[in-house]
N, C-alpha and C positions, 0 to 999 in steps of 0.2 A: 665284551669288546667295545674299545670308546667307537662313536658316531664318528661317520668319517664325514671330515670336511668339504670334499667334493661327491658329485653325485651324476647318475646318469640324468635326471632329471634338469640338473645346468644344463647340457648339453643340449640339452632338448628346447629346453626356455631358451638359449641361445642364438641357435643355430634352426631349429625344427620350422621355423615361417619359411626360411628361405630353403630349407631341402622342399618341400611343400610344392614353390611358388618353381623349382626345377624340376620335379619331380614327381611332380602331382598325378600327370597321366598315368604314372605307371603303380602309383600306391592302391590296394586293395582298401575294403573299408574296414576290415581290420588292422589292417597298417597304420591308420589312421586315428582310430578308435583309442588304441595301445598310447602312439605320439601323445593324445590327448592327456589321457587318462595319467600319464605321468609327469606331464609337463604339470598339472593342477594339483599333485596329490601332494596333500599336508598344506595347499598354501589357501586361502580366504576366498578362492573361487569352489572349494569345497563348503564354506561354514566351520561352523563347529564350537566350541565354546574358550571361555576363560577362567582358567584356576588359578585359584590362593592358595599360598598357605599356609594352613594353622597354625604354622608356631612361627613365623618370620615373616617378613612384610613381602617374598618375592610372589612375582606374578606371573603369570605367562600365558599369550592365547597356544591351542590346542586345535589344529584345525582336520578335517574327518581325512580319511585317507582314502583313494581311489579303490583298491580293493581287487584291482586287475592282476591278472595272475603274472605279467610278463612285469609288472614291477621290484624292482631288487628289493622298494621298503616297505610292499605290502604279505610278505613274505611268513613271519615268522610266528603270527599264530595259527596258518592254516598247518605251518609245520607241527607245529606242537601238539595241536589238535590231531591230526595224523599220526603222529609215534607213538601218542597213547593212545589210539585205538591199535595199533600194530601191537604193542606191548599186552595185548590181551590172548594175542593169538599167537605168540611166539613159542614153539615146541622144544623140551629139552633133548637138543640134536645139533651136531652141525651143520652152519648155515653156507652156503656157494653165493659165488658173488660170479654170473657169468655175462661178458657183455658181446652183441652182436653188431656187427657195423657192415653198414652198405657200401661198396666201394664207389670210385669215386666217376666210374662211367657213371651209374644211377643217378650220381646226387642231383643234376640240372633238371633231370627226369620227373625226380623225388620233389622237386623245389616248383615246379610247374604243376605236380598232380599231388598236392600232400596230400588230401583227403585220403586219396587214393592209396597211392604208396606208401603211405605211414601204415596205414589199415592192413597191408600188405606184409610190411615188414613184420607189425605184431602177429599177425596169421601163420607167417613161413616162422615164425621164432618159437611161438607156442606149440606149433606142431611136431617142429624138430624136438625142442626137447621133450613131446610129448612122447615121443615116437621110439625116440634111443631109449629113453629110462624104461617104455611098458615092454622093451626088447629083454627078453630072458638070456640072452647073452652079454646083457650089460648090467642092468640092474634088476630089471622082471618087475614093476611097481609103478601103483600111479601117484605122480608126483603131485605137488601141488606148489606156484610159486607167482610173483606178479611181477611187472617188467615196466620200466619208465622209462620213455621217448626223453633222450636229448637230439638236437640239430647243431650243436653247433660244437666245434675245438678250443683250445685256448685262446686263439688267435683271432676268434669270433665267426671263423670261415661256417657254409655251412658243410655238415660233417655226420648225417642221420644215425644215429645207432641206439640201441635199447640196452638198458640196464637191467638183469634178473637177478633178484634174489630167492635163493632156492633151499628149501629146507634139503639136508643130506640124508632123505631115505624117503621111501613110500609105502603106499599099503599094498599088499600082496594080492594078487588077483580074484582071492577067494573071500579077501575081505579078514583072514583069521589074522594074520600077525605082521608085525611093522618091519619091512624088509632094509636095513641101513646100509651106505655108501660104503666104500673100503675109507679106511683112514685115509681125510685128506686127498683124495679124490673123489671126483662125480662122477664124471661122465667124459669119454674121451673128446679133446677138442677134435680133433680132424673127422672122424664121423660126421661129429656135430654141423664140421664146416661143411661138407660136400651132401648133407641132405638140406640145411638150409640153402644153398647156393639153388640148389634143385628147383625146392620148392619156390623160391622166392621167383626166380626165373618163369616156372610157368605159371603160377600167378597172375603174372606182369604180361606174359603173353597171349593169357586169356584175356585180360581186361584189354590189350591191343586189339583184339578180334571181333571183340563186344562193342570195340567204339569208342570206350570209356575214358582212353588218355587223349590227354591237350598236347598239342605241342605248337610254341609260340616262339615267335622271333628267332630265333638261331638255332633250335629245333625242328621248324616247320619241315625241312627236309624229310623227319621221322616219320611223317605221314606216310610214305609210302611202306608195304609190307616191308620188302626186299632192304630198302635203305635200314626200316627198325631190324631187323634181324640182322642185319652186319653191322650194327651199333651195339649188341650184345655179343658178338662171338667175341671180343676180346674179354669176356669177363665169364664164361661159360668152364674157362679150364683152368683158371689162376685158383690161388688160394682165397677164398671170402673169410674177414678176419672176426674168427670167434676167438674169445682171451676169455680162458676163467683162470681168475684169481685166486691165491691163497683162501685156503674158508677162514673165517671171523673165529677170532678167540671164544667169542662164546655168542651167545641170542643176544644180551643185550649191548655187546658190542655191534652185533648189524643191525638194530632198530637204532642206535645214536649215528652209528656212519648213514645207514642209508637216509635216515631221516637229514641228511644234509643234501643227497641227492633227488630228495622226490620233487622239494619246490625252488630247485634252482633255477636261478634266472640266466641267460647268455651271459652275464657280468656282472659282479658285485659292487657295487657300489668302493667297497672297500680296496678294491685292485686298481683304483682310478686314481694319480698321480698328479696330473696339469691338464689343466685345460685352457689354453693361451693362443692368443693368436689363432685362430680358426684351427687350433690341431688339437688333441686327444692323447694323452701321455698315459699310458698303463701297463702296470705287471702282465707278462702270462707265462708258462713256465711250457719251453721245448722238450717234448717228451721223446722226439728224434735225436735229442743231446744229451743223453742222460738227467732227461727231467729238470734241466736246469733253467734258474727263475730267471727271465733275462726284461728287457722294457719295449714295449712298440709303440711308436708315436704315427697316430695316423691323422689323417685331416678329420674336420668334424663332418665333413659330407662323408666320407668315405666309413668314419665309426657308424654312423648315425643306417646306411645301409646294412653295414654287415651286421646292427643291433636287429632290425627290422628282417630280415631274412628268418629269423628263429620266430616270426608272432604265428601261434598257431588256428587253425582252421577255426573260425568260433564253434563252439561244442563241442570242442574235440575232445576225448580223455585221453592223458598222455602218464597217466596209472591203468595198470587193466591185472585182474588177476582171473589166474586159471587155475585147472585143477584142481584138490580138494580146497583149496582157497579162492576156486570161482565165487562169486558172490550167494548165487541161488542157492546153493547147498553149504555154505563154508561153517556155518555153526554145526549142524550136525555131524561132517564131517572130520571137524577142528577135534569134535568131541571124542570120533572112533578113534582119531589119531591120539589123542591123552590117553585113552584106555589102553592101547594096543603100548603105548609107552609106559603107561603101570604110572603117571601123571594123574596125582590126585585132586581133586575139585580144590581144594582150598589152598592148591600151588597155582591156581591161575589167580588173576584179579578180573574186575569189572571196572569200565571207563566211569568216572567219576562223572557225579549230575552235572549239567550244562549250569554255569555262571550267566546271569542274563547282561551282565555290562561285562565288555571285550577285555577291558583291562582287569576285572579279578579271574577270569579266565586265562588270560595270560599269568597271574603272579601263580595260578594256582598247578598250570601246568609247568612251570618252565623255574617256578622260581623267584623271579624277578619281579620286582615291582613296576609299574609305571603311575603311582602316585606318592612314592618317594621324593618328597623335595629335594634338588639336584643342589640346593644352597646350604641347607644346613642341616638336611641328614636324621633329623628328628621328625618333621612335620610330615603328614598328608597331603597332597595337593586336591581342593574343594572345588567343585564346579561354581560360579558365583554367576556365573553371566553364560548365554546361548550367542553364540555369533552368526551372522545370518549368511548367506552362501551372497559373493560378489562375483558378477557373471565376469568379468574382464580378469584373467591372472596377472599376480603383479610383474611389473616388467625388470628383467634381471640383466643388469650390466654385463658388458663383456670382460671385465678385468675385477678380479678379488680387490678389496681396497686390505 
């Protein structure tokens, strides 16, 4: 895919002093943190050096890159790194794709206590599905599957829900043999919905009880018992929207799709259109319209918030895996599960040894080079010079020339 010409990062270089200098009271220091981190990344307030190359006179500096996860162009070899450790542990089965969303009384809720309620969502989602599949009238087996927090829709709103992907069968309670899903189905949604809605609910109303939730500015009302409990009864008896999707053609068609979903950013760089006149011109595709791709042009304060709404808790993990792919047991277990599948040792692989410079780990997972001369297609690009880090970023016009 070519580099796309605009970037969230303009936006930020642009516009990001003056949200700041509005808007400052109310920025967390990750909020801030993030601004930073991407307004600098790739430009000379990083460092970083200058290649040559070996076979034609071009040149170019190469400057470090911030490495923060909420960046769209720091992005693509933690992904790569990730799919080939996924690709070790992929079982030959069908794989579920099932996704869990909080509606949309929580979200303000959700946005004021993420720690919390994020923590919450992953608890009431793991359990549900932990709960229906070890049920002998559904499946009878314990599953094993990992789940990634998105916040936000196409539109940048925020919009919390978890992403699972689920191998299609589990081990049998006794441990002797591998119990598989019916074709093409998992697990009933509407169970699924009315025990997650359950749990997530008391959850949420223990941590009320405990003391544990904020509530600020135009929630402050919820402080009271009686006021939070009639702010959930309209969400106590509707439907909570669990969606599972078609299962994936095959394993490694869900380690290439999900490997697109695990380090996604609120916005790609690549769906960003204009950036003119203090407004933000970008794709997003209405999925209340039948999925159709349509443009939203919004001002760069108004982008620049609903970007910020999605930075998460620092040290949050917004990957988490359960069941026989919990972390503490997941090799032992990875293994009963090959055996019980008649999966012979020399059908799995092992992640290849770590590359100690970024870029041959990159060509070496993904393919690609990134010392390919972009000029003439023959040379190397040579490190010849270190560039030293320039504390002030350079300043970026408001109009493309």
């Amino acid at each position: 895919m070519d580099r796309p010409k605009l970037e969230v990062a303009d936006i930020f270089r642009r516009y990001g002093e003056t949200y700041r200098q509005k808007h400052g009271a109310s920025l967390s220091t990750a909020q801030r943190r993030v601004m930073t981190a991407i307004e600098v990344c790739r430009t000379a307030a990083l460092g970083g050096h200058l290649e040559h190359c070996d076979s034609c006179p071009y040149e170019r500096p190469c400057y470090d890159s911030c490495r923060d996860r909420h960046c769209p162009k720091c992005q693509s070899l933690a992904r790569a790194e990730w799919v080939e450790k996924r690709k070790t542990e992929v079982l030959d089965c069908p794989y579920f794709h099932v996704v869990f969303t909080l509606p949309e009384d929580i979200a303000a809720l959700a946005y004021q206590n993420k720690d919390l309620v994020y923590a919450i969502l992953f608890r009431a989602t793991a359990e549900t599905l932990s709960t229906i599949a070890a049920d002998p009238e559904h499946l009878g087996a314990e599953i094993g599957f990992f789940a990634v927090l998105h916040s936000w829709g196409q539109n940048l709103l925020f919009h919390p829900h978890l992403h699972c992907v689920v191998p299609g069968g589990g081990i049998s309670p006794d441990g002797s043999r591998w119990i598989p899903c019916r074709p093409r189905f998992f697990l009933p949604v509407r169970v699924l919905s009315c025990l997650f809605r359950r749990l997530f609910l008391t959850y949420l109303e223990e941590a009320f009880d405990a003391g544990k939730l904020k509530f600020l500015s135009s929630l402050e009302a919820l402080r009271d018992p009686q006021v939070f409990r009639r702010h959930l009864d309209p969400v106590r008896n509707v439907k909570w929207v669990v969606y599972a999707k078609a299962p994936f053609a095959g394993p490694q068609q869900m380690v290439d799709y999900v490997g697109r979903y695990t380090h996604r950013v609120a916005i790609s760089n690549h769906r960003i259109l204009e950036i003119e006149d203090g407004q933000v011109k970008f794709h997003w595709r209405d999925y209340r319209d039948n999925s159709q791709q349509k443009i939203m042009i919004l001002s760069a304060e108004e982008f620049i918030r609903r970007f910020l709404l999605h930075v998460l808790p620092s040290g949050f993990h917004r990957i988490r895996y359960y069941g026989f792919l919990g972390n503490r047991y997941r090799k032992e277990k990875l293994d009963h599960c090959r055996q019980l599948l008649d999966i012979t040792p020399n059908e799995t692989s092992s992640p290849p040894p770590p590359c100690p410079d970024y870029r041959d780990r990159y060509e070496k997972l993904t393919g690609h080079s990134l010392r390919e001369c972009p000029v003439c297609h023959r040379g190397r690009m040579i490190t010849v010079q270190l560039l030293p880090k320039v504390h002030a970023p350079p300043a970026i016009p408001d109009r493309y020339g």
